[in-house]
ZAVEX-192108 format. One record per residue (C-alpha): residue number from 1; x, y, z; residue in one letter. Coordinates in nm, 4 decimals, always signed. Layout:
BEGIN
R    i        px        py        pz  aa
R  NUM         X         Y         Z   A
...
# end
This chain:
BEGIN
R    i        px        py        pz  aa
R    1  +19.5011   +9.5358  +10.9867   X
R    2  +19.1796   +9.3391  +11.0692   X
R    3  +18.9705   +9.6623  +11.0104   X
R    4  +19.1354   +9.7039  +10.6639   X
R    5  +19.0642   +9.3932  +10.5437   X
R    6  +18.7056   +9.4063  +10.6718   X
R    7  +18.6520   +9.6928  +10.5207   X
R    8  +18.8063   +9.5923  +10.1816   X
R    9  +18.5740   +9.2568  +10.1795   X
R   10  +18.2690   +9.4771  +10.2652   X
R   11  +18.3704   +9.6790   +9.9295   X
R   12  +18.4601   +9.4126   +9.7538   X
R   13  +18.1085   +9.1837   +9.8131   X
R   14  +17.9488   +9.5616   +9.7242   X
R   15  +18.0728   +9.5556   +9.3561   X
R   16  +18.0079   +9.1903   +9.3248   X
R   17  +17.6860   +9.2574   +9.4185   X
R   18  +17.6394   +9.5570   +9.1517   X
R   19  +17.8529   +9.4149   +8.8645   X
R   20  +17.5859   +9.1193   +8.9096   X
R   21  +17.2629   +9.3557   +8.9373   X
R   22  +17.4233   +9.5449   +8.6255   X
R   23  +17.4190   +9.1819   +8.4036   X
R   24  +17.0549   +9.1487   +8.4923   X
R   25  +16.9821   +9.4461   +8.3976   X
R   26  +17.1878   +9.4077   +8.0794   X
R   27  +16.9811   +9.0948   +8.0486   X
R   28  +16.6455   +9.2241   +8.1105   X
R   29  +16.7131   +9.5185   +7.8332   X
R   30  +16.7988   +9.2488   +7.6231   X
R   31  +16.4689   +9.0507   +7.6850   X
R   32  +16.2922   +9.3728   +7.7068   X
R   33  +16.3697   +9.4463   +7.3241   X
R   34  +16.3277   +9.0871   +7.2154   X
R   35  +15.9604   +9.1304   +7.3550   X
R   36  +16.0675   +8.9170   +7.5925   X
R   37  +15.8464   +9.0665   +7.8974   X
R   38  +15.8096   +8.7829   +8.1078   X
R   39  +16.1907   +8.6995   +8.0920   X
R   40  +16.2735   +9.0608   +8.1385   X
R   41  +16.0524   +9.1445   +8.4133   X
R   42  +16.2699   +8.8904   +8.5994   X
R   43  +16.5873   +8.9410   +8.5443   X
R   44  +16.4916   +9.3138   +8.6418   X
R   45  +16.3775   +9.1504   +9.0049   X
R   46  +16.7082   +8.9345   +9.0219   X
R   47  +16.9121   +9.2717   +8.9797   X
R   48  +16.6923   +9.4577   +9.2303   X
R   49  +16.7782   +9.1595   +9.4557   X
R   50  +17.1439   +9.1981   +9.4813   X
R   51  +17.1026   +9.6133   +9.4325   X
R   52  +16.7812   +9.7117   +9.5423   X
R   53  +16.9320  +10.0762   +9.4714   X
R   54  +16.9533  +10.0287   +9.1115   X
R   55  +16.7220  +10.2909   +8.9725   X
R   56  +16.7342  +10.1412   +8.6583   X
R   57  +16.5982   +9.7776   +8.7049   X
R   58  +16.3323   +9.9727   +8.9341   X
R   59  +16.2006  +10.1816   +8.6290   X
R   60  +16.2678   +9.9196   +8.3784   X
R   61  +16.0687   +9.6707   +8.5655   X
R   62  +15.7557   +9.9411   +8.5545   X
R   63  +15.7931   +9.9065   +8.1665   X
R   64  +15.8168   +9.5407   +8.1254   X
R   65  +15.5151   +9.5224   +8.3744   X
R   66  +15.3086   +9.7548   +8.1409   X
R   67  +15.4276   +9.5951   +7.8518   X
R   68  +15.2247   +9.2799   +7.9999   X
R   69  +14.9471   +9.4458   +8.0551   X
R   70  +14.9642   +9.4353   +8.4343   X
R   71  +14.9173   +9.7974   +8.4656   X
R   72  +14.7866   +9.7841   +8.8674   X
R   73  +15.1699   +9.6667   +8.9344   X
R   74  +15.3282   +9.9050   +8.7076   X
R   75  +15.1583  +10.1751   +8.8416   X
R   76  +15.2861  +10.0783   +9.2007   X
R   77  +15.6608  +10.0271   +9.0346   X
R   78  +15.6566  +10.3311   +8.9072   X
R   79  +15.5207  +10.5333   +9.2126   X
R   80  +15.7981  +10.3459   +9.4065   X
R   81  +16.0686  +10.4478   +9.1231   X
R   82  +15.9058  +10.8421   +9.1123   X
R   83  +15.9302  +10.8344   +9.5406   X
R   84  +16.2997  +10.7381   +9.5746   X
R   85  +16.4478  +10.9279   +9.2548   X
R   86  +16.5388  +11.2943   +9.2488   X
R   87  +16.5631  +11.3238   +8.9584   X
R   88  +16.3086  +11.5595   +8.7620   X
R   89  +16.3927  +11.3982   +8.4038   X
R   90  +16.3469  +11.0454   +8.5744   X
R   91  +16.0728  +11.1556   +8.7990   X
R   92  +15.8381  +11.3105   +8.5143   X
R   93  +15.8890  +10.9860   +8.2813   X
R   94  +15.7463  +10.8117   +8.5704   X
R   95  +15.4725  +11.0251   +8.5991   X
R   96  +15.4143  +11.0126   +8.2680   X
R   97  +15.4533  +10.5996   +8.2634   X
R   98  +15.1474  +10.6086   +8.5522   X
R   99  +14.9494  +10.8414   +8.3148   X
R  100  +14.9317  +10.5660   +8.0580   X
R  101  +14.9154  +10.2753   +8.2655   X
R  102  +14.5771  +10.4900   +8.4155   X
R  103  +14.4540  +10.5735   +8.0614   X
R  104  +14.4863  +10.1695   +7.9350   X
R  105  +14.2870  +10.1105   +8.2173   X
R  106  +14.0193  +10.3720   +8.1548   X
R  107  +14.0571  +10.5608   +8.4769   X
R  108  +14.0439  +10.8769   +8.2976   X
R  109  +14.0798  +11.1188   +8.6807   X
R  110  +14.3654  +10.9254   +8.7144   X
R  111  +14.5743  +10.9718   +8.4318   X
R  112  +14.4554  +11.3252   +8.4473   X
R  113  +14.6210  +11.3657   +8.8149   X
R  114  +15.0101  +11.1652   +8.6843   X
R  115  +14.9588  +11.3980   +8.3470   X
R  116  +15.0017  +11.6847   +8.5786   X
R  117  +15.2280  +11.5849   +8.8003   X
R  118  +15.4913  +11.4830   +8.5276   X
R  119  +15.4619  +11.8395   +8.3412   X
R  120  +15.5082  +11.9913   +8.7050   X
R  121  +15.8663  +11.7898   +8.6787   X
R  122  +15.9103  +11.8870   +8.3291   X
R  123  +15.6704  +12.1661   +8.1742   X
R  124  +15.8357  +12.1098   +7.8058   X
R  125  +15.7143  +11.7565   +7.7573   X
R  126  +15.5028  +11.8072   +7.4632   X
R  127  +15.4039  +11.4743   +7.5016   X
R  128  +15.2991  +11.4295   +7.7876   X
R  129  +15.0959  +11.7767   +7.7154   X
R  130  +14.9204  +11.5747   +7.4036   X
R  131  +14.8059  +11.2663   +7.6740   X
R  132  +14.6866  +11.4937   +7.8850   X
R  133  +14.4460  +11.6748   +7.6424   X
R  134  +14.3554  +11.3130   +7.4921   X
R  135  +14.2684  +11.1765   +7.8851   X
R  136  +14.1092  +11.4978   +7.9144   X
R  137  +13.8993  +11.4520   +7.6225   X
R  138  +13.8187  +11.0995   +7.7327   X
R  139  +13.6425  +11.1831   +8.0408   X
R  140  +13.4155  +11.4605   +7.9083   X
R  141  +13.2890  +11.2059   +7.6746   X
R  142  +13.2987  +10.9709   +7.9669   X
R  143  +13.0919  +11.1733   +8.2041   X
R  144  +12.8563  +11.2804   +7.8766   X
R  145  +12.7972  +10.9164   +7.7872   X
R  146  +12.7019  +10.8339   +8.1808   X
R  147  +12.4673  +11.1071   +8.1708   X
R  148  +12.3206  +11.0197   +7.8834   X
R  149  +12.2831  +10.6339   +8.0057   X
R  150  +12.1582  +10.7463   +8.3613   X
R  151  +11.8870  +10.9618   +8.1577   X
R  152  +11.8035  +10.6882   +7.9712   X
R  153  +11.8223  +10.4538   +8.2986   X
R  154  +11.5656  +10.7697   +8.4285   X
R  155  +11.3457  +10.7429   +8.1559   X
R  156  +11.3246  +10.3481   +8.1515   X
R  157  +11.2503  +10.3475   +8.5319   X
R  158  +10.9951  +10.6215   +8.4840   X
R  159  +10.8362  +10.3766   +8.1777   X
R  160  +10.8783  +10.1115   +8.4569   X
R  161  +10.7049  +10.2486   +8.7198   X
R  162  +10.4077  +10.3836   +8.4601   X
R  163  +10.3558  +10.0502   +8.3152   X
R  164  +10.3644   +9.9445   +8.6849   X
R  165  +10.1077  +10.2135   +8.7426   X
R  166   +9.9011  +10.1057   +8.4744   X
R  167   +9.9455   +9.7094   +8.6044   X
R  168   +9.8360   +9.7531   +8.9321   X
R  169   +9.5344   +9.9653   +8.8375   X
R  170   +9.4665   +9.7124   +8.5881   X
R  171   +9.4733   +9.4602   +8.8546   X
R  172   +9.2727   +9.6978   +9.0831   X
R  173   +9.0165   +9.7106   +8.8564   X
R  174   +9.0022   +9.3474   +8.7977   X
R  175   +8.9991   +9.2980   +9.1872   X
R  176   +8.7040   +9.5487   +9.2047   X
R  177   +8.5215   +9.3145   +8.9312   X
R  178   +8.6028   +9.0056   +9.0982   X
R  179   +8.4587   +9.1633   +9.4184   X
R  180   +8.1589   +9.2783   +9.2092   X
R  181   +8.0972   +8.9435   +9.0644   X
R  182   +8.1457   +8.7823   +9.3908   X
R  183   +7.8724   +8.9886   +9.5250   X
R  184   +7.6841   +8.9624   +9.2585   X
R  185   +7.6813   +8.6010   +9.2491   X
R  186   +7.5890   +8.6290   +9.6460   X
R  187   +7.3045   +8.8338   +9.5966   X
R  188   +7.1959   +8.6482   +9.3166   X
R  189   +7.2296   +8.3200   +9.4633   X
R  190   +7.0419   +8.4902   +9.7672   X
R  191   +6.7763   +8.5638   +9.4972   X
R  192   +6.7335   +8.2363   +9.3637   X
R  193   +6.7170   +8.1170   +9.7430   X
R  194   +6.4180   +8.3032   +9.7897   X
R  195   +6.2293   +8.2283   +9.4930   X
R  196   +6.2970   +7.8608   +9.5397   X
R  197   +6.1333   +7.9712   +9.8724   X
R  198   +5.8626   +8.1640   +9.7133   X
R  199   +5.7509   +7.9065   +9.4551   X
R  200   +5.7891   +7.6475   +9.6913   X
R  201   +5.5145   +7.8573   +9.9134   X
R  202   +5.3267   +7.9377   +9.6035   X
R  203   +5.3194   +7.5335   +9.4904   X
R  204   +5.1892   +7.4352   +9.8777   X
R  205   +4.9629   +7.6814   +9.8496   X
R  206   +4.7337   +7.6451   +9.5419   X
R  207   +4.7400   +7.2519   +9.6597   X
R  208   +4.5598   +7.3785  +10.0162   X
R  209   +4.3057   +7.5671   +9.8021   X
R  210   +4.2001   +7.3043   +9.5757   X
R  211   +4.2077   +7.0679   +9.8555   X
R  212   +3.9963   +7.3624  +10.0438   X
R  213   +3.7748   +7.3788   +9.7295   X
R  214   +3.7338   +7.0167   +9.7026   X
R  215   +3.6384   +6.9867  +10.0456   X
R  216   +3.3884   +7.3007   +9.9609   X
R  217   +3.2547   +7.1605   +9.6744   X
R  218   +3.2277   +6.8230   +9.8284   X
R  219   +3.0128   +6.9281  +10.1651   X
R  220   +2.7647   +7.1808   +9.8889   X
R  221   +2.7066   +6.9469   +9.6335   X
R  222   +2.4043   +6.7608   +9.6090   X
R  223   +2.3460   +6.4323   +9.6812   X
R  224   +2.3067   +6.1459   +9.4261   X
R  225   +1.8895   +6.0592   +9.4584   X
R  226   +1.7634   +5.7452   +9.3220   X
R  227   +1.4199   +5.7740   +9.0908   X
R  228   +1.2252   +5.5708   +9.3833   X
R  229   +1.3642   +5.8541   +9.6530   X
R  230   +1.2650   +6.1417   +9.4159   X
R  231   +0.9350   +6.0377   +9.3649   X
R  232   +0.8233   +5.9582   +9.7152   X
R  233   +1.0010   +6.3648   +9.8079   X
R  234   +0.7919   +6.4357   +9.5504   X
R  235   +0.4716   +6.2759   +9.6549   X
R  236   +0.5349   +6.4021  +10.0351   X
R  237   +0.5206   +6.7682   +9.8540   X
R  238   +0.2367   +6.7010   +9.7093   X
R  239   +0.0463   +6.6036  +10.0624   X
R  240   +0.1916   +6.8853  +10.1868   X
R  241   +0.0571   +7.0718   +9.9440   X
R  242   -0.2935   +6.9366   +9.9498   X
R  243   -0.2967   +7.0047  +10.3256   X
R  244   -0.2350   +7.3901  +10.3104   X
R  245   -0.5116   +7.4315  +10.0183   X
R  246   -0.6744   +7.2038  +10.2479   X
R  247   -0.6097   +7.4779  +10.5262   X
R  248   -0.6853   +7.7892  +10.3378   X
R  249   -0.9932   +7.6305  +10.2040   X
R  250   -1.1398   +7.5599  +10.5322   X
R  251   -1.0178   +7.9193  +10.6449   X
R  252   -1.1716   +8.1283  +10.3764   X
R  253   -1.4579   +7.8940  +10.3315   X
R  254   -1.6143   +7.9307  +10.0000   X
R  255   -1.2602   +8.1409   +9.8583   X
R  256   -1.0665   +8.0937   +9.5249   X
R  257   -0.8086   +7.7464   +9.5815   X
R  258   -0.4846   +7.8839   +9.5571   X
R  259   -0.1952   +7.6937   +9.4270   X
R  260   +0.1473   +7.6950   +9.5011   X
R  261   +0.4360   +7.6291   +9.2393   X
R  262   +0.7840   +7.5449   +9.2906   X
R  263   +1.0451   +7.5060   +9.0959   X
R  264   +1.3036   +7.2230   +9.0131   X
# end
């Protein structure tokens, strides 16, 4: 009798439990159409609390999750929803449900992948048939557009690396001038050294001369002679001169007087 009435409360606190998960869900659909999300997304959790079997709230709380835009936690409701189900209908509507949630967020592969997977569950969903040629579509131009932007990325890095090129031959040149100058500058300064040098040899040099000249011209030139001095050389001359005639006179006896000039 014990056992009975266990097993009648066990039943009993079951069907509370899922005539309570049912009125959330009721709720949620009812927030759900309202455009309600927020609201509905919640009352789908409250009825997974006290069922956590009830497929229903599980799928419903994938839409009301996309519906906000939260597409990374639809995606994972509806994987959960597509993993316990078996059943194809339900499965392939949550394939399809990824698909989107993948496409909104531009990851083309992906949507591509739960596009498949749902027409494997149901090959007659013409819908799902049109998304996956559209996600399709989107990732050739996709892939075309990032080749044409790593091209262009190719060509601006080659432009890069030429005006680079050009820049640091530009500044090798300049370098090379600089070096030039600076040598330059060196060997003219070296230059100017030396001819400082030289004119400074050539200036000391001249002066010696002149003083060499002066000294010349100072032990050749004659001395200053008063008149009184000049006559009495002149008179001694004159003597002298009287005493050779005097001499060659005596010599030759009788002979011719010679005279002898000289001149001033």
């Amino acid at each position: 009798m014990k056992y009975i009435f266990y097993i009648l409360t066990i039943f009993i606190s079951f069907s509370v439990s899922s005539q309570n998960a049912k009125q959330h869900i009721r709720e949620g659909n009812k927030q759900y159409s309202e455009k309600k999300y927020e609201a509905a997304d919640a009352s789908y959790k409250k009825a997974l609390e006290k069922n956590n079997k009830a497929t229903k709230a599980d799928f419903n709380l994938g839409d009301a999750l996309y519906k906000q835009k939260k597409y990374a936690e639809a995606i994972e409701q509806f994987q959960k929803f597509a993993d316990k189900t078996d059943d194809k209908a339900a499965k392939a509507s949550a394939y399809h449900n990824i698909g989107n949630a993948n496409l909104e967020s531009e990851k083309y592969k992906e949507s591509i992948d739960a596009y498949k997977k749902s027409l494997r569950e149901n090959p007659t969903d013409n819908e799902t048939r049109y998304n996956l040629s559209y996600a399709k579509n989107k990732l050739a131009k996709k892939q075309e557009q990032e080749k044409k932007d790593e091209e262009k990325k190719d060509d601006k890095d080659k432009k890069n690396d030429k005006d680079k090129d050009k820049k640091d031959n530009k500044d090798k040149k300049q370098d090379e001038k600089k070096d030039k100058d600076k040598d330059n500058k060196k060997n003219k300064d070296k230059d100017d050294e030396g001819k400082k040098d030289e004119d400074k040899d050539k200036k000391d040099k001249p002066g010696d001369e002149k003083k060499d000249k002066g000294d010349e011209n100072k032990a050749h030139k004659p001395n200053q002679l008063t008149k009184k001095d000049a006559q009495r050389m002149l008179d001694a001359l004159n003597n002298q001169e009287k005493k050779v005639q005097a001499k060659l006179k005596k010599k030759k006896g009788k002979g011719q007087t010679v005279n002898i000039e000289k001149d001033w």
